[in-house]
C-alpha positions in Angstrom: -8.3 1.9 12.0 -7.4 -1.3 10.2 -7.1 -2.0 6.8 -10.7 -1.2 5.1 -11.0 -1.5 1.2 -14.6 0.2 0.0 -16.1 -2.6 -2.3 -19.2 -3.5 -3.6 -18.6 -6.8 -5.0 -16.5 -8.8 -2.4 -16.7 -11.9 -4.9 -14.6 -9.3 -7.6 -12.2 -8.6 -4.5 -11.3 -12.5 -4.1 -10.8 -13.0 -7.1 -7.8 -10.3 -7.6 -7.1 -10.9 -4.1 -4.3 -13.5 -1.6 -3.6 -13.3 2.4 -0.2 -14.2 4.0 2.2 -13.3 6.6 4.9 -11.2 6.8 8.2 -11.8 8.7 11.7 -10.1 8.6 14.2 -11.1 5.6 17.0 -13.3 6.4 20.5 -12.1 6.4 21.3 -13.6 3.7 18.8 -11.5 1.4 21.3 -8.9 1.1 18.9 -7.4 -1.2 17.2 -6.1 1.5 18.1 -3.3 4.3 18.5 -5.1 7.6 15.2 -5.5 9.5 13.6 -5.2 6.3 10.1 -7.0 6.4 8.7 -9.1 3.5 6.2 -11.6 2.2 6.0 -15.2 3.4 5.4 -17.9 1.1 2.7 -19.2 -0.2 0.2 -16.9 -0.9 -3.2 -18.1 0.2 -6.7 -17.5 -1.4 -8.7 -14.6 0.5 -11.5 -16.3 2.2 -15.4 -14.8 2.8 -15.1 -14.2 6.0 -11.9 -12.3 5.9 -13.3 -10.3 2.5 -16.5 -9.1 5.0 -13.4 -8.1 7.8 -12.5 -5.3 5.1 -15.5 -3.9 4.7 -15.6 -0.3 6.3 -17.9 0.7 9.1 -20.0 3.7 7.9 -18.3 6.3 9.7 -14.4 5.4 8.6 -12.8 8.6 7.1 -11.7 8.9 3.5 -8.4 9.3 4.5 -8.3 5.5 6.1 -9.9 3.6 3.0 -8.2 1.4 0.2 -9.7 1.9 -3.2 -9.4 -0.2 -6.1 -10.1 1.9 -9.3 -10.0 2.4 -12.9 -7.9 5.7 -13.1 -8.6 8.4 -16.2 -5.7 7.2 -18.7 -3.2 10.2 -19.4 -4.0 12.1 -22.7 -0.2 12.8 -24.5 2.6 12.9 -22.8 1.6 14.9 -19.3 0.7 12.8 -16.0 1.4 15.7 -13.7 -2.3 16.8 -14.0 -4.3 13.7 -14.4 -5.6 13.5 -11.1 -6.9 17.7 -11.1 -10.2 16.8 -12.0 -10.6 14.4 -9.1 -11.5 17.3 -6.0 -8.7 18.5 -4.9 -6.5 21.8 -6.7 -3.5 21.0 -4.8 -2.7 17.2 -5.6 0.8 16.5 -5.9 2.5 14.4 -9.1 5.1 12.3 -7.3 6.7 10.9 -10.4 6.6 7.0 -11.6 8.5 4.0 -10.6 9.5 1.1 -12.9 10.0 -2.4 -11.6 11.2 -5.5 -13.3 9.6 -8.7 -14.0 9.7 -11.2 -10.6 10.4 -8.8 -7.4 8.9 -9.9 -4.2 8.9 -6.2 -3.3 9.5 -3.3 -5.7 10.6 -0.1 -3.6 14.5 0.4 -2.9 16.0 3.0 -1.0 17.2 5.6 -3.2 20.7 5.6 -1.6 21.8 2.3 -1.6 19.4 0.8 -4.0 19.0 -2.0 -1.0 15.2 -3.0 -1.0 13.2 -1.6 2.1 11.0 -4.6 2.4 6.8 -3.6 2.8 7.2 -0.1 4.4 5.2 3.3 5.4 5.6 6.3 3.4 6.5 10.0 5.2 5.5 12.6 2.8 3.2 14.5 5.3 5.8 13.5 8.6 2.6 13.6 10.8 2.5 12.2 14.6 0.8 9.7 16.1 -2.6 11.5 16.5 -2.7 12.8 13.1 -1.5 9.9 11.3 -4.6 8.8 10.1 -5.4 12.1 7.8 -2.5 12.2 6.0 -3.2 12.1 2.0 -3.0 9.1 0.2 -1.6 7.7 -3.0 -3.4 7.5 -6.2 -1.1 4.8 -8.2 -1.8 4.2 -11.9 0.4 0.9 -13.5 1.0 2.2 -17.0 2.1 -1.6 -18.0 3.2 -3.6 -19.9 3.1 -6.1 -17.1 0.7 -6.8 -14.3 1.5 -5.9 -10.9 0.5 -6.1 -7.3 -0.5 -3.9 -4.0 0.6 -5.3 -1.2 -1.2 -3.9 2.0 -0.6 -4.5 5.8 -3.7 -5.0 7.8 -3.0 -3.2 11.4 -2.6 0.5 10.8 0.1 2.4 12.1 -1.2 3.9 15.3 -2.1 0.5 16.1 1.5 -0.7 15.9 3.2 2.3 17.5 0.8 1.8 20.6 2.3 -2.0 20.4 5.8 -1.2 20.1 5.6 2.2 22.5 3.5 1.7 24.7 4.6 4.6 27.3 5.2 7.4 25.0 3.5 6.5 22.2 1.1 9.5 21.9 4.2 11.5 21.3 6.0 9.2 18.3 5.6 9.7 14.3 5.0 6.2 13.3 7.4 5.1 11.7 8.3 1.8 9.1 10.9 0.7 12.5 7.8 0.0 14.4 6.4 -2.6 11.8 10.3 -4.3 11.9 10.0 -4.6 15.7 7.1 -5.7 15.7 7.8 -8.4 12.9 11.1 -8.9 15.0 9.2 -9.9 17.9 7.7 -12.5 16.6 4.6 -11.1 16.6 2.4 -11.8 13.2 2.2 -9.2 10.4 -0.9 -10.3 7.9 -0.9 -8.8 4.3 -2.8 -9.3 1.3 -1.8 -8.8 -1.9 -4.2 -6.8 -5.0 -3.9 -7.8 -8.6 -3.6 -4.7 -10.8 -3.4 -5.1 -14.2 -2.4 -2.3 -17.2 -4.2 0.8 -16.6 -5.8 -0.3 -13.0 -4.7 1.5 -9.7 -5.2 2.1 -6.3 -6.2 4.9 -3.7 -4.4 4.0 -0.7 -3.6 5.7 2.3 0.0 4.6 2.2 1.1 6.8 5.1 -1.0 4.7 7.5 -0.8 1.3 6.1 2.4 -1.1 5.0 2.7 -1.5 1.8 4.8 -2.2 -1.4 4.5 -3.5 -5.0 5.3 -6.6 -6.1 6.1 -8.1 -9.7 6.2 -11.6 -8.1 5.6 -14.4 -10.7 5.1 -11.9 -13.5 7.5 -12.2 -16.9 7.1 -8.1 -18.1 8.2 -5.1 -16.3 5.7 -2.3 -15.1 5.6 1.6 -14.4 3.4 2.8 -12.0 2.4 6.3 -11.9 1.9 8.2 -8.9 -0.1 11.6 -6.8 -0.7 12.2 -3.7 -4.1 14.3 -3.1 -7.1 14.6 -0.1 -9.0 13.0 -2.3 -13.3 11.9 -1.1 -14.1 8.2 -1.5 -15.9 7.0 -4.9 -13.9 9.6 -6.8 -13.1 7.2 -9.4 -14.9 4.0 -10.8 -14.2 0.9 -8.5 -13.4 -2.6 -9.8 -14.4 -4.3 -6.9 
């Protein structure tokens, strides 16, 4: 399935929310790995019509759907249980992730520290026809500064079919489809979500490109995440 975000308000969802294109980095953004697929500039308001495109069909499965939610605050100093009382014993704390003020993209490979550009996440290393019930991220930014989701709209069975289409029933989708896709010319929409100090995100970030982004902002922010099967409406939606 594409990218669906459950809201109730699309008018609250425009106005925390921009569309553009993605495209691979230059060479010369030796930030980046090679292939490494980012943000085009400028970021565009999201229109009506494309708000009402998000909007889940009644039978879409938790584990496709984008949520934009008010997470419990942590009491003290322990995160690793906040998300317990959400429905499922067996969510995972995955640690947090600080990013400075002004980064197009947030998320580096750990052995290089070169930036992977938007990207899928492989905790669950599930294939093609079980991609789309993987668990997804519950992200928490724990400030100071405002930060951003940045979400793909064509999921990644959709893209694997595109870039295999023999074989691709027996593939793990993989963040290399996305990059030869985008290397192909072929267009890569993403929207961006505005999350400010103690906002957050269920996302199924398995299935879906995605990063964080800084871009613009003058403060730093942590973000805090789990992983979990969690049911949709769990938490209290801000859009």
């Amino acid at each position: 399935m594409p990218l669906h975000i459950a809201v109730t308000s699309p008018g609250a969802l425009r106005e925390r929310c921009q569309a553009t294109t993605a495209h691979p980095a230059a060479e010369t953004h030796t930030a980046y790995e090679p292939g490494a697929v980012i943000p085009a500039q400028p970021w565009r308001p999201l229109t009506e019509a494309a708000a009402r495109a998000l909007t889940p069909p009644p039978a879409a499965p938790a584990s496709t759907l984008v949520e934009i939610v008010r997470p419990p605050l942590p009491t003290g100093d322990r995160l690793d249980d906040l998300a317990l009382p959400l429905g499922d014993t067996h969510a995972q704390y995955i640690g947090q992730a600080l990013a400075k003020p002004n980064m197009p993209t947030t998320t580096d490979n750990y052995r290089d520290g070169r930036l992977l550009g938007l990207h899928l996440d492989n905790w669950d290393k599930l294939p093609y026809e079980r991609k789309h019930t993987g668990r997804r991220r519950l992200a928490l930014n724990l400030g100071p500064g405002t930060r951003y989701l940045i979400l793909g709209t064509l999921d990644a069975q959709a893209v694997c079919r595109a870039t295999h289409p023999h074989d691709y029933a027996l593939r793990y989708p993989h963040t290399d489809d996305y990059r030869a896709l985008a290397a192909a010319g072929q267009p890569i929409h993403v929207l961006r979500i505005r999350l400010a100090p103690g906002e957050g995100y269920i996302a199924p970030t398995e299935y879906l490109l995605h990063d964080g982004s800084t871009e613009g902002q003058d403060a730093p922010s942590a973000m805090a995440f789990w992983l979990g099967l969690w049911s949709s409406g769990v938490l209290p939606s801000l859009v």
